[in-house]
FIBAKOL-481404 format. One line per 8 residues: number of its first residue (from 1); their letters; for each residue x, y, z of C-alpha. Coordinates in steps of 0.05 Angstrom, whole numbers, plus 5000, padded with zeros to 4 digits. Layout:
<pts>
NUM = a = X Y Z | ... $
</pts>
This chain:
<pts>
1 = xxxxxxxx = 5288 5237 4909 | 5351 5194 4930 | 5333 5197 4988 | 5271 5166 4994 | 5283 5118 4945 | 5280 5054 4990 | 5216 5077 5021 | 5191 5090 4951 $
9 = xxxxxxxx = 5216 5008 4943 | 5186 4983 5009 | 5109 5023 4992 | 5118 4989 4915 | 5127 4915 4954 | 5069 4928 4994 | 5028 4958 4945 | 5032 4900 4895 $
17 = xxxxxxxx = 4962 4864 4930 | 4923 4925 4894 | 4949 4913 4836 | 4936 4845 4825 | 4859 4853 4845 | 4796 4837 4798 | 4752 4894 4790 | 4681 4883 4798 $
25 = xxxxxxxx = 4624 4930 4794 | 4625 4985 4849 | 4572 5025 4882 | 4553 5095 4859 | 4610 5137 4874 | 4574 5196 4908 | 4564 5140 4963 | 4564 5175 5030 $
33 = xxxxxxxx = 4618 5137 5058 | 4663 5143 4990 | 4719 5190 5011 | 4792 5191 5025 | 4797 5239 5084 | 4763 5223 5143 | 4758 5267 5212 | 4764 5230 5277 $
41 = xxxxxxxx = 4731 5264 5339 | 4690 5255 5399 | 4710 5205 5459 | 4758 5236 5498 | 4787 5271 5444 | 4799 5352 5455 | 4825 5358 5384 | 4810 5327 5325 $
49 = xxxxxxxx = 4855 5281 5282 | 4845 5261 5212 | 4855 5183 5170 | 4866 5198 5102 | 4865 5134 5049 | 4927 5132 5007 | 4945 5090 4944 | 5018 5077 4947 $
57 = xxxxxxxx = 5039 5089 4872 | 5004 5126 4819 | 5021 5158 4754 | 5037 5228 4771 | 4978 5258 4722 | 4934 5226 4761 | 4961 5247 4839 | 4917 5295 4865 $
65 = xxxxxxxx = 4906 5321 4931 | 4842 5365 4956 | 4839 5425 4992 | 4809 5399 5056 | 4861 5340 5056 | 4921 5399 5048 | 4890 5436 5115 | 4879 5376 5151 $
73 = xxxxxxxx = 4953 5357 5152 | 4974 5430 5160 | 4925 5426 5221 | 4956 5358 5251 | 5018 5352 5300 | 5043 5287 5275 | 5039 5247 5211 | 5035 5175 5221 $
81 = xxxxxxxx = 5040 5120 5166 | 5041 5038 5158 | 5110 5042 5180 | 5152 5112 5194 | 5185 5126 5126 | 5248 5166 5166 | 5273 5094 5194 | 5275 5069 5121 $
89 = xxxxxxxx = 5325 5112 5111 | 5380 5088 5156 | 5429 5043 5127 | 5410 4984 5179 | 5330 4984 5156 | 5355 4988 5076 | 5401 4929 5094 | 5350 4892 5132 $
97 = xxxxxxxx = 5300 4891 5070 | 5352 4877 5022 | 5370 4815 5062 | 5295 4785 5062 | 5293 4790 4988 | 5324 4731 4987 | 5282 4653 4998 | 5300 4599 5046 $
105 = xxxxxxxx = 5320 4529 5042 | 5354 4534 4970 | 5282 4548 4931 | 5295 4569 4868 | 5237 4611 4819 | 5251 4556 4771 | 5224 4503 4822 | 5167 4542 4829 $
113 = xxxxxxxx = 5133 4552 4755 | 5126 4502 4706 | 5161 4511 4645 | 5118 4556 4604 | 5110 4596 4655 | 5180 4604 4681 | 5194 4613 4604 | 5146 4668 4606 $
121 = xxxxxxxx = 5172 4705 4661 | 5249 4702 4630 | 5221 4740 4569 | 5187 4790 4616 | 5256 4802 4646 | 5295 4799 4585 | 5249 4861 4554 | 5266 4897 4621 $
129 = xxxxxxxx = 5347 4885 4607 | 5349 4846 4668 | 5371 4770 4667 | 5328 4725 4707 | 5387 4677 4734 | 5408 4736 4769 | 5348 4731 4808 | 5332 4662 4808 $
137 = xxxxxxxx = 5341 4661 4892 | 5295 4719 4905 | 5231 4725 4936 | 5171 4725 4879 | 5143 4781 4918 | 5204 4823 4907 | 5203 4810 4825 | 5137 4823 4823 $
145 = xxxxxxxx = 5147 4899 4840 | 5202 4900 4795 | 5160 4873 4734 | 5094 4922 4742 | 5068 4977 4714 | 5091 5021 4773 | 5170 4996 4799 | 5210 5033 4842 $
153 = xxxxxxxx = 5251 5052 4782 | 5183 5090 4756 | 5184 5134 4826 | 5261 5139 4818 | 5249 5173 4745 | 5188 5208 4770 | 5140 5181 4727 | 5098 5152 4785 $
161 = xxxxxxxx = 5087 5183 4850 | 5069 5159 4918 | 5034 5193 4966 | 5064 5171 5031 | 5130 5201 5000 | 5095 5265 4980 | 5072 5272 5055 | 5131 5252 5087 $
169 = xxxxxxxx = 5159 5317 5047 | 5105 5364 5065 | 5119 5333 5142 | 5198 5352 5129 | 5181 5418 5105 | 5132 5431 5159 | 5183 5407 5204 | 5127 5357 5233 $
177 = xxxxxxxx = 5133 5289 5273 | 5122 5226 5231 | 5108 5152 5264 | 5086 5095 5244 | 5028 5038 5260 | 5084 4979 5246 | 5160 4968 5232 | 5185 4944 5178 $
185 = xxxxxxxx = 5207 4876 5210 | 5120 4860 5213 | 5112 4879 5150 | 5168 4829 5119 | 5140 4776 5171 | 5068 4789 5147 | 5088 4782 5066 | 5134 4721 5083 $
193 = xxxxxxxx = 5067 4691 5113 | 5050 4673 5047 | 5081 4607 5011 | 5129 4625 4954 | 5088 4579 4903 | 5040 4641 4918 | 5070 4692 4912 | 5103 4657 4845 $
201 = xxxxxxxx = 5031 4658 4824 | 5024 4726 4833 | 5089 4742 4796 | 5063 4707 4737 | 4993 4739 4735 | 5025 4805 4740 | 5066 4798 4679 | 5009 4764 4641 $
209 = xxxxxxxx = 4964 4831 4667 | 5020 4864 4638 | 5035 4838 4566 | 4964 4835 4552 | 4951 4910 4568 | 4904 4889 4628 | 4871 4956 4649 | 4856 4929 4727 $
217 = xxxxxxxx = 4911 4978 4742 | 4870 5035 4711 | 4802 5020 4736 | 4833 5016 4810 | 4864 5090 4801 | 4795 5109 4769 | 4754 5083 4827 | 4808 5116 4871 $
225 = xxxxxxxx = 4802 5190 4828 | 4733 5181 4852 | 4743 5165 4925 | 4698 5100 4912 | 4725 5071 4976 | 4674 5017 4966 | 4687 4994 4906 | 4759 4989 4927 $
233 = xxxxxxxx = 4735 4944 4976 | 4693 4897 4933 | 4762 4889 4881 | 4810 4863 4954 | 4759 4819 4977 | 4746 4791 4909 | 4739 4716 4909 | 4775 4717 4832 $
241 = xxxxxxxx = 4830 4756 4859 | 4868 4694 4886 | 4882 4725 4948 | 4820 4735 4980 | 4840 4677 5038 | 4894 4733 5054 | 4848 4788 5068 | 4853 4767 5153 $
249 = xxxxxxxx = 4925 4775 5152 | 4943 4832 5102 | 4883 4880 5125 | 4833 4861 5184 | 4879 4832 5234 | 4930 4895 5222 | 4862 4940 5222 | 4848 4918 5291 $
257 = xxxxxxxx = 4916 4923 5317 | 4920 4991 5286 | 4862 5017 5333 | 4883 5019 5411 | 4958 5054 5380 | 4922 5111 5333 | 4875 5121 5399 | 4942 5132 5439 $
265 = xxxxxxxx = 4969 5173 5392 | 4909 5218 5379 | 4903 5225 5454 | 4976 5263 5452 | 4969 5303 5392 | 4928 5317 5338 | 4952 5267 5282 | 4943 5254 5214 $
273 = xxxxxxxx = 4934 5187 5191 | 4960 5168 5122 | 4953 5087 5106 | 4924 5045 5050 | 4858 5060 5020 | 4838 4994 5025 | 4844 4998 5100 | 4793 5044 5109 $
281 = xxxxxxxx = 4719 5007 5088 | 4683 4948 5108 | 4664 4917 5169 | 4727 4905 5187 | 4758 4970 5161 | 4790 5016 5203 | 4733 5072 5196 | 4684 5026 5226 $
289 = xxxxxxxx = 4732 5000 5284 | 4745 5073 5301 | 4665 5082 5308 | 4656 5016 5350 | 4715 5054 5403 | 4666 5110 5406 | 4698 5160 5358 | 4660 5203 5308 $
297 = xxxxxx = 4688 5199 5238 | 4661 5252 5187 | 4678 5252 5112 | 4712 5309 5089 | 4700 5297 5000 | 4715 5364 4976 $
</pts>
């Protein structure tokens, strides 16, 4: 558990987006393009590969994982993620994150939030036994994983699981290759894209969400129990989520890029694709991309 414990940390600060979405009424579940694993052939391909839609932490009573999904990544060469989870565990990538926690130019969280709101936030911390001038300098984004449902500390205690850490095991024990689509130096660049007042605002949602016993969190993991990938889709792109104007950066422009790499990849071995759920729909979504390359993607529910 040790150690993947700053992976575990790293798929809780980019998972923080889903949790912070609006839910709003999704289509029928038995949808035909509602599912999690997906199999990618045709083109030049000789063998097929598979994209399988992950949620990044969820109560372990709800993790499950189907039959088909187990066989496709017993079938696949190489298991590639958002970023490859074995580089977060050297010493230089754990050191790297832990130095961009920290904001620029002097900003302080009390700068950001008005009064009530910064008085808000101290409570939230308080409760959690952890004083809020020790963290005055770091990045909202950062405390907001710290004060959800689901922290790090959760995953450490194994209350909450995450299922890019429960594949990067089955790759270990299946002595299999694992890769990823970015490094971990985009991904800090991407989140830093967006102003600190914002990600402030998102801090103080999240513990408002939380004190209020907000069940956005639960109706997410529901819609993702039932592979609803499209009603997924309608809570990110949700013009009350507040981060709807961030939808280019966090998921299409990183969808396209994704495309010509996973089309290298699958050309050299069979792989299995493990990223983000909400990756996977939409016009945009990484399913449809594949399609307009000329690949055939088949669901695989059951």
């Amino acid at each position: 558990m040790k150690k993947w414990f700053f992976s575990g940390l790293l798929l809780a600060f980019t998972a923080v987006f889903g949790w912070t979405q609006t839910a709003t009424d999704s289509l029928a579940a038995d949808h035909p393009e509602n599912s999690l694993l997906w199999e990618i052939s045709g083109k030049d391909l000789s063998t097929p590969s598979y994209l399988y839609g992950t949620i990044h932490m969820i109560d372990k009573d709800d993790f499950f994982l189907t039959a088909s999904a187990k066989e496709a990544f017993k079938t696949a060469q190489r298991i590639t993620f958002e970023i490859n989870l074995e580089e977060m565990n050297s010493l230089g990538a754990q050191f790297s994150l832990l130095m961009k926690a920290f904001m620029d130019g002097g900003v302080t969280l009390k700068s950001l939030l008005s009064p009530e709101d910064y008085k808000l936030v101290d409570a939230h911390f308080q409760e959690m036994g952890l004083p809020l001038f020790l963290f005055e300098r770091v990045k909202p984004m950062f405390l907001t994983v710290l004060a959800g449902d689901m922290s790090p500390e959760d995953y450490q205690a194994g209350e909450v699981v995450s299922y890019e850490m429960e594949f990067a095991k089955m790759a270990e024990g299946q002595d299999k290759e694992m890769a990823g689509l970015e490094t971990i130096e985009f991904q800090m660049s991407m989140f830093d894209s967006i102003p600190y007042s914002v990600q402030a605002e998102m801090l103080v949602e999240t513990i408002k969400a939380d004190d209020s016993g907000d069940d956005q969190v639960d109706q997410m993991v529901e819609m993702y129990k039932r592979q609803d990938l499209q009603g997924l889709a309608k809570m990110i792109s949700s013009e009350d989520s507040g981060f709807a104007e961030y939808e280019e950066l966090l998921l299409v422009n990183r969808n396209k890029n994704w495309i010509p790499l996973m089309g290298a990849m699958m050309l050299e071995k069979p792989t299995f694709f493990a990223v983000g759920a909400g990756h996977l729909p939409g016009e945009y979504g990484v399913i449809e991309l594949l399609r307009r390359e000329g690949y055939t993607l088949r669901p695989l529910k059951s």
